[in-house]
ZAMARGU-4260 file (C-alpha; in steps of 0.2 Angstrom, whole numbers, plus 5000, padded with zeros to 4 digits):
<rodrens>
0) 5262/4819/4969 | 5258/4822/4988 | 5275/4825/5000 | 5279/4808/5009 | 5279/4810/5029
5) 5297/4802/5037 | 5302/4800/5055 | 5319/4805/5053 | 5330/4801/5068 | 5346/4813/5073
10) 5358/4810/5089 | 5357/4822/5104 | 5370/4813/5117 | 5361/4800/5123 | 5343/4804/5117
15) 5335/4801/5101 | 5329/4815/5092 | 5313/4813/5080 | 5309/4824/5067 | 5291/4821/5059
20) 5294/4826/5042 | 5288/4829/5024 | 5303/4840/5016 | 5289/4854/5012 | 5286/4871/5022
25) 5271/4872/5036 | 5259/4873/5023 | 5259/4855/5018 | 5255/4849/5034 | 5262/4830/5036
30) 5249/4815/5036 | 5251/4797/5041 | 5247/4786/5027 | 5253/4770/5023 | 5271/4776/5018
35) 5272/4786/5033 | 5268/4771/5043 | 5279/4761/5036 | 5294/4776/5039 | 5286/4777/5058
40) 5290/4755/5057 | 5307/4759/5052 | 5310/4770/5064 | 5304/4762/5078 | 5317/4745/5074
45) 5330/4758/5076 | 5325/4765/5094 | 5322/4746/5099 | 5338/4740/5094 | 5347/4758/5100
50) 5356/4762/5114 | 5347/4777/5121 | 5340/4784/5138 | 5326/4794/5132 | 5316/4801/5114
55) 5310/4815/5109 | 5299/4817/5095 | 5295/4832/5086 | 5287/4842/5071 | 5295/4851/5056
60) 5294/4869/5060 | 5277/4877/5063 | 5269/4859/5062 | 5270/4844/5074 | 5258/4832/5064
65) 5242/4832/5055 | 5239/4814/5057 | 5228/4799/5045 | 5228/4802/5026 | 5208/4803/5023
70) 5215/4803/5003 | 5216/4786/5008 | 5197/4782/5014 | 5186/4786/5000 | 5177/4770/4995
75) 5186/4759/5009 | 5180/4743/5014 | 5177/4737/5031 | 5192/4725/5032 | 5203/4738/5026
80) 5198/4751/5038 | 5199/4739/5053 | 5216/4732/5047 | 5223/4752/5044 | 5216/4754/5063
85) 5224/4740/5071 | 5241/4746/5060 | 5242/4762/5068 | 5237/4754/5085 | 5252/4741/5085
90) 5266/4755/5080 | 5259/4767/5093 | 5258/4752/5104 | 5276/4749/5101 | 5281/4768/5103
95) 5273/4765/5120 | 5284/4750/5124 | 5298/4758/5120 | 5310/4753/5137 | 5313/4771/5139
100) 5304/4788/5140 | 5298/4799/5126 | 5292/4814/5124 | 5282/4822/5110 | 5287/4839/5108
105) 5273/4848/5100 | 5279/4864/5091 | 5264/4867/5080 | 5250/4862/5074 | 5243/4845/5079
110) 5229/4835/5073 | 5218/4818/5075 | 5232/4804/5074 | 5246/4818/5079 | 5238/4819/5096
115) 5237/4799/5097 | 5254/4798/5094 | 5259/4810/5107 | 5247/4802/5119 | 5255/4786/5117
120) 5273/4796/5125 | 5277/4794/5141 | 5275/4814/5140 | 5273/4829/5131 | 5280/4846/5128
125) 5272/4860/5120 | 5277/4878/5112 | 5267/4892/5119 | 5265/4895/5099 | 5254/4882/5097
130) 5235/4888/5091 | 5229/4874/5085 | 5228/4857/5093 | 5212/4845/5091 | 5202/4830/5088
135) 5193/4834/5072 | 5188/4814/5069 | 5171/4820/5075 | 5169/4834/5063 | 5172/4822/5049
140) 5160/4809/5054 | 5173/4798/5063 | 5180/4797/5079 | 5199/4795/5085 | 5204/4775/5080
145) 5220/4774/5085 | 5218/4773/5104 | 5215/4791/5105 | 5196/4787/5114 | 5207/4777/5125
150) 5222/4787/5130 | 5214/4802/5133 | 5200/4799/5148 | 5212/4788/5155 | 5224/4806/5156
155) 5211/4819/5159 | 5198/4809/5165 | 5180/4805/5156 | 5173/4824/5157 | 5186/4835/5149
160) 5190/4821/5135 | 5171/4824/5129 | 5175/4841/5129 | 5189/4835/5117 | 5185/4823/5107
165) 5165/4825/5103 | 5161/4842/5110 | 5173/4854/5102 | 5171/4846/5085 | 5153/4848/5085
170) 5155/4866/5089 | 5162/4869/5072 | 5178/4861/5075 | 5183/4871/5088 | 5203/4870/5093
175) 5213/4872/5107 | 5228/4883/5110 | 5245/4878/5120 | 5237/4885/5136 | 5221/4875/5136
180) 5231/4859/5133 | 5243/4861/5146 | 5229/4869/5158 | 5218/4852/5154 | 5233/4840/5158
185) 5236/4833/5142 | 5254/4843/5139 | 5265/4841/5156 | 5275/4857/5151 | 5272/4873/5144
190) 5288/4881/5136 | 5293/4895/5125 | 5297/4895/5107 | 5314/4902/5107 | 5322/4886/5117
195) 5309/4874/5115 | 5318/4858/5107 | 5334/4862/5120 | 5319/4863/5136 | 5310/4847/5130
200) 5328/4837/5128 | 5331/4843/5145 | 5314/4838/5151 | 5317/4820/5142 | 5333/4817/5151
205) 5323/4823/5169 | 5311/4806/5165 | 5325/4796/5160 | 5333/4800/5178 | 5314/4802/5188
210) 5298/4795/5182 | 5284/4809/5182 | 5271/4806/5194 | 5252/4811/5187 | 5237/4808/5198
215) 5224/4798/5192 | 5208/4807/5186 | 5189/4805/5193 | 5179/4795/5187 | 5165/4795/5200
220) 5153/4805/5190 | 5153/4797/5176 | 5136/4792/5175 | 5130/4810/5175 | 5144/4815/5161
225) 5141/4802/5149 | 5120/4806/5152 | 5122/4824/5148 | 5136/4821/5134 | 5123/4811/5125
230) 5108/4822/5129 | 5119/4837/5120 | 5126/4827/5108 | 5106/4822/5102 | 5102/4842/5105
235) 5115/4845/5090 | 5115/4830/5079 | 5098/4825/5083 | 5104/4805/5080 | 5108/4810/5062
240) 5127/4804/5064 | 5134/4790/5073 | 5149/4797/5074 | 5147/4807/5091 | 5136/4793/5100
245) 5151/4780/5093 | 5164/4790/5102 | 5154/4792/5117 | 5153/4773/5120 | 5172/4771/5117
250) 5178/4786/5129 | 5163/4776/5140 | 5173/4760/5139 | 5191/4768/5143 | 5184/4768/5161
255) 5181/4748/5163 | 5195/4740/5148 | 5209/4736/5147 | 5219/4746/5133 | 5222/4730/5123
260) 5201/4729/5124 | 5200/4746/5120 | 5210/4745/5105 | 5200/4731/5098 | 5183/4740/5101
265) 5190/4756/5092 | 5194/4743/5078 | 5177/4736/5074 | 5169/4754/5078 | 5180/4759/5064
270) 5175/4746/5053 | 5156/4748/5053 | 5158/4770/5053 | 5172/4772/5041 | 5165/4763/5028
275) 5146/4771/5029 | 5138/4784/5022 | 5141/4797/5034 | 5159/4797/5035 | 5160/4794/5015
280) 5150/4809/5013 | 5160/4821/5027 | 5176/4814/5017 | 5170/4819/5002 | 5165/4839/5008
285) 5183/4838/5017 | 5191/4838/4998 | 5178/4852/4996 | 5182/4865/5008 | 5200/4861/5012
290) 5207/4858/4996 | 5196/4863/4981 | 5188/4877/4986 | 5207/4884/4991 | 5214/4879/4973
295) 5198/4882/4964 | 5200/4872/4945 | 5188/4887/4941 | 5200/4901/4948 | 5201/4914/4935
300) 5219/4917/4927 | 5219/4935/4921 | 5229/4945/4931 | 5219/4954/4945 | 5220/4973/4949
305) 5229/4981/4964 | 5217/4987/4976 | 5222/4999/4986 | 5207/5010/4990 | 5189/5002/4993
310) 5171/5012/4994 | 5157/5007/5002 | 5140/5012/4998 | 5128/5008/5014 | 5131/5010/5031
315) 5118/4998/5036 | 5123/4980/5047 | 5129/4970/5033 | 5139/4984/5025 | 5147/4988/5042
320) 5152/4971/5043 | 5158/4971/5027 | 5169/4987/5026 | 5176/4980/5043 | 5182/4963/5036
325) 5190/4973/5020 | 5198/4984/5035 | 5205/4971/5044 | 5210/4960/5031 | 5217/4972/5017
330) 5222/4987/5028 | 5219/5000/5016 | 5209/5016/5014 | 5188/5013/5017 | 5176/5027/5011
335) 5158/5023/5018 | 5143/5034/5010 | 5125/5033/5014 | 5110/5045/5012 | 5113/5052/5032
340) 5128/5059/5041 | 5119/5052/5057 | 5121/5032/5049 | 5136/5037/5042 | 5144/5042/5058
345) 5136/5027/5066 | 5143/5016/5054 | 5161/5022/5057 | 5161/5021/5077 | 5156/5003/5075
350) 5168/4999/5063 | 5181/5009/5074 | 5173/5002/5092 | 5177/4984/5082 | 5195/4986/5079
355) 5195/4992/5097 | 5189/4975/5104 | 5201/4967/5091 | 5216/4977/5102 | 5209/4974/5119
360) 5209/4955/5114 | 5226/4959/5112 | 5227/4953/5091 | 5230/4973/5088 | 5245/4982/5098
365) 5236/4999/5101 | 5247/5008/5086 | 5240/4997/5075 | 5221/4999/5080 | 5224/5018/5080
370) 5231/5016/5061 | 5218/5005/5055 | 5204/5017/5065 | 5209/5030/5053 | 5209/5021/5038
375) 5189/5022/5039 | 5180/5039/5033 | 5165/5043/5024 | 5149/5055/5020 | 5135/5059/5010
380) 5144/5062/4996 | 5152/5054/4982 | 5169/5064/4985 | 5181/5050/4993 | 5177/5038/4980
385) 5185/5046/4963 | 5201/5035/4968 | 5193/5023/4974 | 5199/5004/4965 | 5184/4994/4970
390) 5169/4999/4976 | 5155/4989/4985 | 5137/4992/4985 | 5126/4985/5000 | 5110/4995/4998
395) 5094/4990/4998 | 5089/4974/4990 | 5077/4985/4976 | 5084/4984/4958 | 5081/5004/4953
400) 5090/5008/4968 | 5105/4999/4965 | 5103/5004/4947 | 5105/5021/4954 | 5118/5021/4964
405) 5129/5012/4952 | 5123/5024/4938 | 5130/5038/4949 | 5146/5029/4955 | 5151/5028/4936
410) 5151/5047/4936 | 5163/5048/4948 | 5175/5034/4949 | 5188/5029/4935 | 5185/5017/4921
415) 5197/5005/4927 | 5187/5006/4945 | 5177/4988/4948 | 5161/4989/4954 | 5154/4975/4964
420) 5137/4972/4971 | 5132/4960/4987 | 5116/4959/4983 | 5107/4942/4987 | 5093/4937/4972
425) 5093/4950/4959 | 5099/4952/4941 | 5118/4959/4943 | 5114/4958/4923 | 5100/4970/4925
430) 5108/4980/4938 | 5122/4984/4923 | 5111/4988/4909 | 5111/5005/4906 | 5130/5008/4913
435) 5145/5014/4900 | 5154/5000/4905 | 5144/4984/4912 | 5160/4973/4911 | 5165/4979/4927
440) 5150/4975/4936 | 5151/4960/4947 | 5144/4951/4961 | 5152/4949/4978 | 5138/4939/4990
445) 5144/4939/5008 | 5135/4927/5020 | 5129/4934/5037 | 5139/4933/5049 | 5151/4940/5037
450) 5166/4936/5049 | 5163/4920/5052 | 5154/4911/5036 | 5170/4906/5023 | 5159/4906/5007
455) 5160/4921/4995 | 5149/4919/4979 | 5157/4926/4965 | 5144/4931/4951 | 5148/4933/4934
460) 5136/4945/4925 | 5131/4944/4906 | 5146/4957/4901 | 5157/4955/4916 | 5176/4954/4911
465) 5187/4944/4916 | 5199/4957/4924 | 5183/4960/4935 | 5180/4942/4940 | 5199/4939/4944
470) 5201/4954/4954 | 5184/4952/4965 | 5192/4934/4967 | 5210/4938/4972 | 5200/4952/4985
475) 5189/4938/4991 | 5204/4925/4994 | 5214/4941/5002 | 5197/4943/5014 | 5201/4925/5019
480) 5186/4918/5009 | 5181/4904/5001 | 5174/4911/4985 | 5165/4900/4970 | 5162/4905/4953
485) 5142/4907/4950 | 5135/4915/4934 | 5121/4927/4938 | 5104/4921/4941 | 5091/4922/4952
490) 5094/4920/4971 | 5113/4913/4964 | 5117/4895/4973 | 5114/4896/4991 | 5101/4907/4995
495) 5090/4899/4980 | 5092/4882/4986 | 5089/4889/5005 | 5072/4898/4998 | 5067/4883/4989
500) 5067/4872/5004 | 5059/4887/5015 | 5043/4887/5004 | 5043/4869/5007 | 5044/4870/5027
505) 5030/4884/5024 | 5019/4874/5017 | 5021/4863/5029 | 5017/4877/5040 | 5002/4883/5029
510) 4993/4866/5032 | 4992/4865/5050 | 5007/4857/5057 | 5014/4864/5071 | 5032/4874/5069
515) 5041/4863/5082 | 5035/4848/5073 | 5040/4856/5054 | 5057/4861/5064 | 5060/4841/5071
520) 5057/4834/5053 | 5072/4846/5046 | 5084/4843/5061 | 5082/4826/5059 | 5092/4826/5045
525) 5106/4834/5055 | 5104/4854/5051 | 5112/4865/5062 | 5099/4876/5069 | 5079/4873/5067
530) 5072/4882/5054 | 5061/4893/5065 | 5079/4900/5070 | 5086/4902/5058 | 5072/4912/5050
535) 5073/4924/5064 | 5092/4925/5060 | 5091/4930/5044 | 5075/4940/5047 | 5058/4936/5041
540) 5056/4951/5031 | 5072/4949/5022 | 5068/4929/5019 | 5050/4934/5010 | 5059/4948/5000
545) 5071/4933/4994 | 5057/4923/4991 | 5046/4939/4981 | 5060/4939/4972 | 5062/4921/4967
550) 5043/4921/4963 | 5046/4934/4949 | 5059/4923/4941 | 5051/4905/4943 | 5032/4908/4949
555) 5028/4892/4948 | 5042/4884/4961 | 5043/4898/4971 | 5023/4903/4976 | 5021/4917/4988
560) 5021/4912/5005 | 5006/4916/5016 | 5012/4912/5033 | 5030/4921/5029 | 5023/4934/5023
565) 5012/4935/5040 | 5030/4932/5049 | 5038/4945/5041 | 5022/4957/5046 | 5025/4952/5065
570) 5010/4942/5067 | 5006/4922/5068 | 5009/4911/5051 | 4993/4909/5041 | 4983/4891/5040
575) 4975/4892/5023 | 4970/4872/5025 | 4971/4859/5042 | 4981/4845/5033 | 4997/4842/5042
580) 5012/4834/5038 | 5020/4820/5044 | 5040/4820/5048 | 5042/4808/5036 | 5031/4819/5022
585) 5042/4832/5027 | 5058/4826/5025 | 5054/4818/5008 | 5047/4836/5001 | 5060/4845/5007
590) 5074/4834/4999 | 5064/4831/4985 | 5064/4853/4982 | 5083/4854/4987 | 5087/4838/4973
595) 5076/4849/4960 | 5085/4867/4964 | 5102/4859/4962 | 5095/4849/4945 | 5089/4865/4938
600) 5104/4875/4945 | 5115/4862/4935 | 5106/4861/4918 | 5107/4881/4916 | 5123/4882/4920
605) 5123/4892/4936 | 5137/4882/4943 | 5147/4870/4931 | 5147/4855/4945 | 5136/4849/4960
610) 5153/4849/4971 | 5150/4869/4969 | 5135/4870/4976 | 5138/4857/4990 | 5153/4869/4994
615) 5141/4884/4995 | 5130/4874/5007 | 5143/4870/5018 | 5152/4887/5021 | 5138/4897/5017
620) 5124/4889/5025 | 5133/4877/5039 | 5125/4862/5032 | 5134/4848/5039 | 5148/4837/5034
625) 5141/4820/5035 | 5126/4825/5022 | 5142/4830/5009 | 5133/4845/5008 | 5119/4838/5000
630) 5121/4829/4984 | 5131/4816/4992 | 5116/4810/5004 | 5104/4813/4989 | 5115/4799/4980
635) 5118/4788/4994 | 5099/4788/4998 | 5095/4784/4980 | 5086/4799/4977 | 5093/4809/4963
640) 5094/4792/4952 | 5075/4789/4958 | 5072/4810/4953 | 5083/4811/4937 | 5089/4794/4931
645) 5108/4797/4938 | 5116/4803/4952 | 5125/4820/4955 | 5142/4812/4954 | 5139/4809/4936
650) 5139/4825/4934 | 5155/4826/4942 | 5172/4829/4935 | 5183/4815/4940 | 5195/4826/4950
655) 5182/4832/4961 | 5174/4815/4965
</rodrens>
């Protein structure tokens, strides 16, 4: 059972002290469902009937508040989502009545209706400590509903709550530290850690004997702000999600309501988004990324070795990226080995100039960066790796190279030495064939940019142990990744579902319609970035090697391209035939593909359950939330029970529903 949040209310002198509270450590953060709520009404009786001069509310430590339960939307109905809206609007409402100041004192992390129920304070407080403080309703396919579109532009002003509340979450849910918050006007003070309830008490009884004075903000530009707001908001969503434009009109409104309006227009914005098929689906990929991918029901329960030395063979971009994360995040010994000294030495100043801009950013003290700099070594040789307990191949993408390099690995490096590979489409399987000891071959697929994408696919082979599977795992989670459990086979679950819907787009391409107009059609249904560039992202020669590869293994879905393998040449796509697409053709081909790759990824058992495969689209490939990854959408759409006679959540276990 889930840990209940309480408001728990202590005595200091005259002043109430709140304690927002779930009797679990900063790890479980605390949520506002409907028992909380009912806690939060409790407590509020108490301050209303009390005898104090001020209140001050606070967080457990390391967490202020997280705020709405989502556990509680899936499936919700309209009335149910405007009456759970107008229930946290009349207890905010009534915290903001209260006939004395209050401060929320924000010592740690706060999120969504934590914010709301600090705007709705007479002030706020917060700890220097504090790294991560947002709006993520966006993100999700929702938007702040309990007076947060209304309390914020009427504090900041109309310009910097975009920033807030529609812009950051559309740049991957970006957060705000203490500085930013107090710099934008939303915190009144900025205060230490170490005296930080004692400061804000302090501040509390300063109201409770002076009001604060604030200015009011400017809204005389707020034609112009709301014009481009909407302008970037289409540039990134391309009108795929209400969410952004929903928001924009209630943070537009703040301007001319009254509060009492405002609330009421958050309450049947709410209503029509919360039940719909955007914010259904961004639920749904929430439990996927924040809570089954970190406790996996696949995780593998054999012990996992202790890694305390890690080799590296390739000194090329992804490798280097690679060997800097295992630096960073593992602090142990790195041996890097290529077939030149010159790319070797490269290599190594890189990974060393990197943990240099790590101290100047000041997340290193300089001791530090010198220790981890000389963690990093490597040659032409196979010398540093004879201790070695994992080693990681990144060479080129060619099976009798890889073959190679793991054939001579095994001469030197123990038996009880895991040896992974990140290669992106070929047979792991294969690659282990002619090894003494195949069961510790496995697969490690990073995503590029390997710093920043969350997915790790972990690819079992046909003979891969599982003392190899748990220790690439327990490595993958200690790199801060997200991993899933794949079993080898061509392209594994990203990249195949990625190539799949890339022939598609090249027929498109193939048949005389024009890149920009292939590149609409795909945004269209909300894609991060247009195929085009993404293509040059991942490279045009790497993207028709993918798809060579997958033409060996499934000829018949994956045809050779003409036009990629023109792009990957440096030249112009090749026409073979003038008969364009249409958006609409377009769209339907290319969900049509991507509903067949996951079918067929299913039925042979690449991945046990469709959530698996959503998960690798969304921290893999940045699809966005409010398609579920994909399978969601296809269901919604009626598309995979048009394709295949059931949806995808039958394929579902119940737990991950």
């Amino acid at each position: 059972m889930a840990p209940v949040t309480e408001f728990k209310l202590a005595r200091a002198g005259d002043i109430a002290l709140v304690t927002i509270d779930n009797g679990e450590d900063w790890t479980k953060p605390t949520f506002f469902g409907e028992q909380a709520l009912e806690s939060l009404d409790r407590l509020l009786g108490e301050l209303e009937r009390g005898t104090f001069s001020a209140a001050v509310i606070t967080g457990k430590p390391f967490f202020f508040a997280a705020g709405a339960d989502i556990t509680e939307f899936p499936g919700i109905t309209r009335e149910r989502a405007i009456e759970g809206a107008r229930a946290g609007h009349e207890l905010f409402g009534r915290l903001r009545g209260l006939p004395f100041p209050t401060v929320a004192a924000i010592n740690g992390a706060c999120l969504g209706g934590g914010v709301e129920l600090a705007l709705h304070c007479t002030a706020r407080t917060i700890s220097t400590a504090v790294r991560h403080f947002a709006f993520p309703e966006v993100f999700l396919g929702l938007f702040p509903a309990w007076g947060g579109t209304q309390l914020l532009p009427r504090l900041i002003g109309p310009d910097a709550a975009i920033k807030v509340i529609v812009a950051n979450p559309l740049r991957q849910n970006r957060m705000l530290g203490a500085a930013e918050v107090a710099g934008l006007g939303i915190a009144d003070r900025l205060l230490e850690p170490a005296e930080f309830i004692d400061e804000s008490l302090a501040f509390a009884r300063e109201l409770a004997a002076q009001a604060l004075e604030r200015g009011k903000p400017d809204w005389s530009a707020s034609e112009t702000i709301f014009r481009r707001a909407r302008t970037s908001v289409d540039d990134t969503v391309h009108g795929a999600a209400p969410a952004p434009y929903a928001a924009l009109d209630l943070i537009e409104g703040a301007g001319d309501w009254s509060l009492e309006e405002g609330y009421r227009h958050e309450e049947d914005a709410i209503g029509e988004l919360l039940p719909g098929p955007q914010a259904q689906a961004s639920i749904y990929a929430f439990h996927l990324v924040e809570q089954r991918a970190k406790k996996h029901p696949a995780r593998p329960i054999a012990p996992p070795q202790n890694v305390r030395k890690v080799g590296i063979v390739g000194a090329g971009l992804m490798a280097r990226q690679i060997a800097t994360l295992f630096l960073r995040r593992l602090e142990v010994p790195i041996v890097i080995r290529d077939v030149k000294q010159e790319i070797v030495d490269e290599a190594i100043a890189d990974i060393r100039a990197e943990i240099g801009r790590q101290v100047s950013k000041g997340r290193y003290e300089e001791g530090k960066g010198r220790f981890l700099a000389s963690l990093v070594s490597g040659d032409i040789g196979y010398d540093g790796f004879t201790d070695c307990d994992l080693v990681l191949e990144a060479v080129f993408e060619e099976l009798e190279i890889k073959k190679q390099v793991l054939g001579e690995l095994e001469q030197v490096v123990t038996d009880e030495c895991i040896l992974a590979t990140n290669t992106s489409a070929l047979s792991i399987t294969d690659m282990a064939a002619d090894l003494r000891r195949p069961e510790r071959v496995g697969g490690m697929h990073f995503f590029n940019p390997v710093a920043l994408m969350p997915l790790l696919e972990v690819v079992r082979a046909a003979d891969t142990d599982d003392v190899t599977l748990a220790t690439i795992w327990d490595v993958g989670e200690r790199l801060r990744k997200r991993p899933i459990p794949v079993n080898d086979a061509p392209g594994f679950v990203v990249n195949r579902v990625l190539t799949r819907m890339t022939r598609v787009i090249m027929d498109a391409i193939e048949h005389g319609t024009p890149v920009e107009d292939v590149d609409e059609a795909v945004m269209s249904l909300g894609m991060p970035m247009a195929p085009s560039v993404l293509l040059q992202m991942v490279g045009p020669r790497v993207a028709n090697h993918v798809l060579e590869r997958m033409h060996d293994a499934f000829p018949d879905r994956f045809p050779l391209s003409p036009a990629l393998a023109a792009i990957a040449d440096g030249g112009e796509p090749v026409v073979v035939e003038e008969e364009p697409r249409t958006r609409e053709q377009i769209v339907e081909d290319v969900l049509e593909a991507v509903a067949d790759e996951i079918h067929r990824l299913l039925e042979e058992g690449v991945v046990a359950e469709a959530a698996d495969v959503d998960t690798g689209l969304l921290l893999g490939a940045g699809w966005p939330f409010f398609l579920g990854g994909i399978t969601k959408h296809l269901d919604q759409i009626g598309l995979s029970e048009r394709l295949f006679g059931h949806t995808f959540a039958d394929l579902r276990a119940p737990a991950t529903a």
